[in-house]
C-alpha positions as CSV (number, residue, x, y, z in Angstrom):
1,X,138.1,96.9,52.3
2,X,137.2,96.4,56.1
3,X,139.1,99.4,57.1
4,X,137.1,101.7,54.1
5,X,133.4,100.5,55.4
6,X,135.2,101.4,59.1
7,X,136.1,104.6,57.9
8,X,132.7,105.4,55.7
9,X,130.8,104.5,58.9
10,X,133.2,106.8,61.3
11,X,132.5,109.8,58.4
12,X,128.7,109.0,58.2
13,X,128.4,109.1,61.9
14,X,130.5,112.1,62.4
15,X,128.6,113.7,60.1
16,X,125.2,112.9,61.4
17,X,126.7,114.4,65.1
18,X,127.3,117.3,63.3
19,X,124.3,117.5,61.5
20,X,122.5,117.6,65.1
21,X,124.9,120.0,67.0
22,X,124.1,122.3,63.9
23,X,120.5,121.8,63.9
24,X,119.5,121.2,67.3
25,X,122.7,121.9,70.1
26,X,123.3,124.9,68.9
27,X,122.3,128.3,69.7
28,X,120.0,126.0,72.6
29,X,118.1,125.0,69.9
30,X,117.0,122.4,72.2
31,X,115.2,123.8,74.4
32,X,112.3,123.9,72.0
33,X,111.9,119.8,72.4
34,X,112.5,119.8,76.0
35,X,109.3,123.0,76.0
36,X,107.5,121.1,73.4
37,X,108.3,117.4,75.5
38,X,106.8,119.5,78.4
39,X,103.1,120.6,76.8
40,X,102.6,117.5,75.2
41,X,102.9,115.4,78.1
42,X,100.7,118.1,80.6
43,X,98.4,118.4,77.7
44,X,98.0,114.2,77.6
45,X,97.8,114.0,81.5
46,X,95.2,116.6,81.4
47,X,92.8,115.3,78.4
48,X,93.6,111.3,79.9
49,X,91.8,112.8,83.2
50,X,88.9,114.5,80.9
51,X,88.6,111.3,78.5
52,X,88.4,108.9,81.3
53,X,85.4,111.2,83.3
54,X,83.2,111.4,80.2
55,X,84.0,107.9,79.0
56,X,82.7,106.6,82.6
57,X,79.4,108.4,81.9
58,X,78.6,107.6,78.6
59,X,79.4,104.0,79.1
60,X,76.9,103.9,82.0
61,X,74.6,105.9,80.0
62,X,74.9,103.9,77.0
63,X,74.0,101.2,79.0
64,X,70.7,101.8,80.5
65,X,69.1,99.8,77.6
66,X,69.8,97.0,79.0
67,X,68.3,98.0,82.8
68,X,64.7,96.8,82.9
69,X,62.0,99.1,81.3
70,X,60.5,101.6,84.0
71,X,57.0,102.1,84.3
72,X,57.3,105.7,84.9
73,X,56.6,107.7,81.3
74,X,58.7,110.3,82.3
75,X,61.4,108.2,83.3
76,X,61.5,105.8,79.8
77,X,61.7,108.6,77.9
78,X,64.3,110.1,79.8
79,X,66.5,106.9,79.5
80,X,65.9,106.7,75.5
81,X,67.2,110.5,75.8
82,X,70.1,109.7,77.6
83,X,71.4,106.8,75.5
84,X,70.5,108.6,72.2
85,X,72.4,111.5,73.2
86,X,75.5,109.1,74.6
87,X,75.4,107.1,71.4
88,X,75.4,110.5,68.9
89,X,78.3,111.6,71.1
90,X,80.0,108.6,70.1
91,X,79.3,108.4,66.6
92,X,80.1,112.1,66.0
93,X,83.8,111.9,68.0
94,X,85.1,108.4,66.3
95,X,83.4,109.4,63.0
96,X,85.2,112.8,62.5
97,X,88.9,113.6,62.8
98,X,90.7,114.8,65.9
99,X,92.1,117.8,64.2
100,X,89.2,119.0,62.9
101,X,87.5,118.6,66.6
102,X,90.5,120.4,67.7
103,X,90.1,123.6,65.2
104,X,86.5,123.3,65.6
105,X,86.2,123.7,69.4
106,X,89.2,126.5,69.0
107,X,87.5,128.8,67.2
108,X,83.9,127.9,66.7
109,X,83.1,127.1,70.3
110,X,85.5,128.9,72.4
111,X,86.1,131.4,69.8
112,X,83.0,132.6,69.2
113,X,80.0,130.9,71.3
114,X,81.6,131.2,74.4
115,X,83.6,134.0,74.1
116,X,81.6,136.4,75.9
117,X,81.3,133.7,78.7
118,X,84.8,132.5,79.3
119,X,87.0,135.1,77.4
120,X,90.5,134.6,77.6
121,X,90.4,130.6,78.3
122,X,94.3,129.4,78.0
123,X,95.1,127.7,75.0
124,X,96.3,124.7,76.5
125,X,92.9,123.9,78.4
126,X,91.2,124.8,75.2
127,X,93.5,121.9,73.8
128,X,93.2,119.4,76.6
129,X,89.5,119.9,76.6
130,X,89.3,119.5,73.2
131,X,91.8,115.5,73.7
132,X,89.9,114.6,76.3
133,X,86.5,115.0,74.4
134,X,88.1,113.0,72.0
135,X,89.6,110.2,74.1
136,X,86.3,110.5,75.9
137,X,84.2,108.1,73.4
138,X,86.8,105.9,72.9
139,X,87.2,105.2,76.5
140,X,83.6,104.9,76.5
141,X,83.7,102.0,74.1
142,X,86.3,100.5,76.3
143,X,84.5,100.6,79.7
144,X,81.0,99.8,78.2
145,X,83.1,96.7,77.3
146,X,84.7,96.2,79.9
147,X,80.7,96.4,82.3
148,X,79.3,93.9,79.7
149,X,82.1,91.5,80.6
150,X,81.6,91.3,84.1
151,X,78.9,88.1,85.0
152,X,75.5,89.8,85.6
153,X,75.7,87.9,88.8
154,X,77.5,90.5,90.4
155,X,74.9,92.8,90.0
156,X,72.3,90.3,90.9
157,X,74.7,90.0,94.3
158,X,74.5,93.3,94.9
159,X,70.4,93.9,94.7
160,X,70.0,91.3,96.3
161,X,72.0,92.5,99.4
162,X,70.0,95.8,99.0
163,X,72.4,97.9,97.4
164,X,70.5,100.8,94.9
165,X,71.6,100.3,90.8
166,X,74.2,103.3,91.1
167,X,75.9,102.0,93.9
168,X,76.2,98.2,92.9
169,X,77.7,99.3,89.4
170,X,79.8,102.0,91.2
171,X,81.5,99.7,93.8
172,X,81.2,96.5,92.5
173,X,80.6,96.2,88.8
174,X,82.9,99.3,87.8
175,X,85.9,98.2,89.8
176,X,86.2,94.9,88.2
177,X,85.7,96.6,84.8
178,X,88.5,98.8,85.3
179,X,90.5,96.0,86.0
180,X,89.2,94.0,82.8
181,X,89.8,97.0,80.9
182,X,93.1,98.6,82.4
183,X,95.4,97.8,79.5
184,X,93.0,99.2,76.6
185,X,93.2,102.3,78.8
186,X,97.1,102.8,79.0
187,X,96.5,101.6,75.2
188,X,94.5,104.6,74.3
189,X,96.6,107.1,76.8
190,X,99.8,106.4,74.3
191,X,97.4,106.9,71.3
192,X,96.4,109.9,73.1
193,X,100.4,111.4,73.6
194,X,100.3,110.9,69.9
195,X,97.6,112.7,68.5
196,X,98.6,115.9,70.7
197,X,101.1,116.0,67.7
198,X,98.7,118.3,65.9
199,X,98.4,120.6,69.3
200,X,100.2,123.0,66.7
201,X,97.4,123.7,64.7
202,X,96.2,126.5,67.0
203,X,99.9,127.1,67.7
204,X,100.5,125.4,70.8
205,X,104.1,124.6,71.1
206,X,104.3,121.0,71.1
207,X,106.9,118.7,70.8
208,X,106.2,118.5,66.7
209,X,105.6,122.4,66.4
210,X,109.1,122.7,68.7
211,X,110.9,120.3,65.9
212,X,109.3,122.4,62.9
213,X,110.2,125.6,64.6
214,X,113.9,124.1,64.8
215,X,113.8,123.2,61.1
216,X,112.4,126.8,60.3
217,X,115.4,128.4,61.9
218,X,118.2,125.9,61.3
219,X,117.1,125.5,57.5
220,X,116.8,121.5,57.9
221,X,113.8,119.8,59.0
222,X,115.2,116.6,59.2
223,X,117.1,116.0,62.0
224,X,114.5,118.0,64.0
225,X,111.6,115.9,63.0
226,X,114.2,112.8,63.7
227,X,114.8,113.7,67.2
228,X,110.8,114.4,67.5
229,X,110.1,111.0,66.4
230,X,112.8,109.5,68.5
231,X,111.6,111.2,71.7
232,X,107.9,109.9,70.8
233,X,109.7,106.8,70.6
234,X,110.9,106.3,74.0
235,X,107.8,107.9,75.8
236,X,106.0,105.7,74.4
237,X,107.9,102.8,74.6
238,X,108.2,103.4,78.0
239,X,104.2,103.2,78.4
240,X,103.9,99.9,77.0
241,X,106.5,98.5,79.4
242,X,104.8,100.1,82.1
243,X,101.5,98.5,81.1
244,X,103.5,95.0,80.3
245,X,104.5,95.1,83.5
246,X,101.3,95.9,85.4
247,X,99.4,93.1,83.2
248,X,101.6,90.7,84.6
249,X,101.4,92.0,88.3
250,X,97.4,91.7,87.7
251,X,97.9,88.4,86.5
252,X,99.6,87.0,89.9
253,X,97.6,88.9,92.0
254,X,94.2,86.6,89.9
C-alpha cells in the first residue's frame, strides 16, 4: 500500500513537470512571465512614486479644515475649494473600480481629450498614470491619518519657534507621519503590484496577460495562470517580510 501512494505521488508529480515543460519551458514559453514579471513591477514602481505625490497633497489639502479660519474672503473660499475638490477626488477614486479608471483614462482622456496634446503617450505611462491616480487617494487616507496622529504640540512647537505652517508640517509634522504610517504604505504598494493584474485590459503585457498568452498558445491555461499566481506569491511575500522587518528595526530604534 505504501509503495502504491509512493508511486501515485512519483506519477502525479512527473506529470505535473511535464505538464509545465509542455506549457511553459518549451518553445521559451517563458519568457512571456519573465516580460510580463518585468512591466508589472516598473509599472508598480512607477504608479507607487505617482500615488505617494498626490496622496501627500490631498492629505494636506484635506486637512486645511482644521487650520484656523482666515479672515481674508478670498482666502476662505479658496480653502473650502481646495478641500472640496481633495475630498471629490477621494470619493470618486475609492468609489469606482480600478479597471474601469484604467479604460477610462486609456481611451477617454488620453484617447481622445488629449490626443491632440500629447499624441503618442506610451502605454505604460498611460498605465502607471492611471495606478498611481488610483493609489493616490488611498495613500491620502493613509497620511491624513497618519498627520492627525501626530500630538498637535508639534505644530504648536514649531510656530512657536517661528517656523511658517508649510514648513512646520513639511519638516516636522510629515516626517513623523511617515514614520507612523510607513507600514500601511508598503501595505498598499503590494495591493498596488496586484491590481496591475488587469494592466492587460489595454493590452499591456503583464505578468497575467504573459500567462494567458501562454495558455492561448499552449492550449492549457492552467499551469500558466498557476505559475502567475505563484510568482505573485513570492513578490509579494517578499514585501511583507521586508516591511516585517523594517517595523521591527523602527521599533528598536523608538
Amino acid at each position: 500500500m505504501f509503495e502504491g501512494i509512493v508511486q501515485a505521488f512519483h506519477d502525479a508529480v512527473s506529470g505535473f513537470s511535464n505538464a509545465v515543460f509542455v506549457s511553459v519551458i518549451k518553445e521559451d514559453r517563458y519568457t512571456y512571465l519573465v516580460d510580463g514579471l518585468l512591466v508589472s513591477l516598473q509599472l508598480t514602481l512607477i504608479a507607487a512614486a505617482i500615488g505617494v505625490v498626490i496622496g501627500l497633497l490631498v492629505a494636506v489639502a484635506k486637512l486645511q479644515n482644521l487650520d484656523s479660519p482666515s479672515k481674508n474672503a478670498f482666502t476662505r473660499g479658496l480653502r473650502k475649494w481646495i478641500v472640496g475638490i481633495a475630498n471629490g477626488y477621494v470619493s470618486i477614486i475609492r468609489g469606482t473600480p480600478a479597471v474601469v479608471q484604467l479604460l477610462v483614462i486609456y481611451f477617454i482622456i488620453f484617447g481622445r481629450v488629449l490626443q491632440p496634446i500629447f499624441p503618442g503617450v506610451p502605454d505604460i505611462m498611460i498605465a502607471s498614470i492611471a495606478f498611481g491616480i488610483n493609489s493616490g487617494a488611498y495613500v491620502a487616507e493613509i497620511i491624513r491619518a497618519g498627520i492627525m496622529a501626530v500630538d498637535k504640540g508639534q505644530t504648536e512647537a514649531g510656530r512657536s519657534l517661528g517656523l511658517s505652517s508649510v514648513t512646520t508640517m513639511m519638516f516636522i509634522v510629515i516626517p513623523q507621519a511617515v514614520k507612523n504610517v510607513l507600514p500601511a504604505l508598503v501595505n498598499e504598494l503590494i495591493v498596488l503590484f496586484k491590481e496591475t493584474s488587469v494592466a492587460g485590459y489595454i493590452g499591456l503585457m503583464d505578468l497575467t496577460k504573459g500567462a494567458t498568452t501562454i495558455g492561448a498558445v499552449a492550449y492549457d491555461y492552467m499551469i500558466p495562470l498557476l505559475c502567475a499566481a505563484y510568482i505573485y506569491f513570492i513578490i509579494t511575500t517578499v514585501m511583507t517580510a521586508g516591511m516585517n522587518k523594517l517595523e521591527r528595526r523602527m521599533r528598536r530604534g523608538d
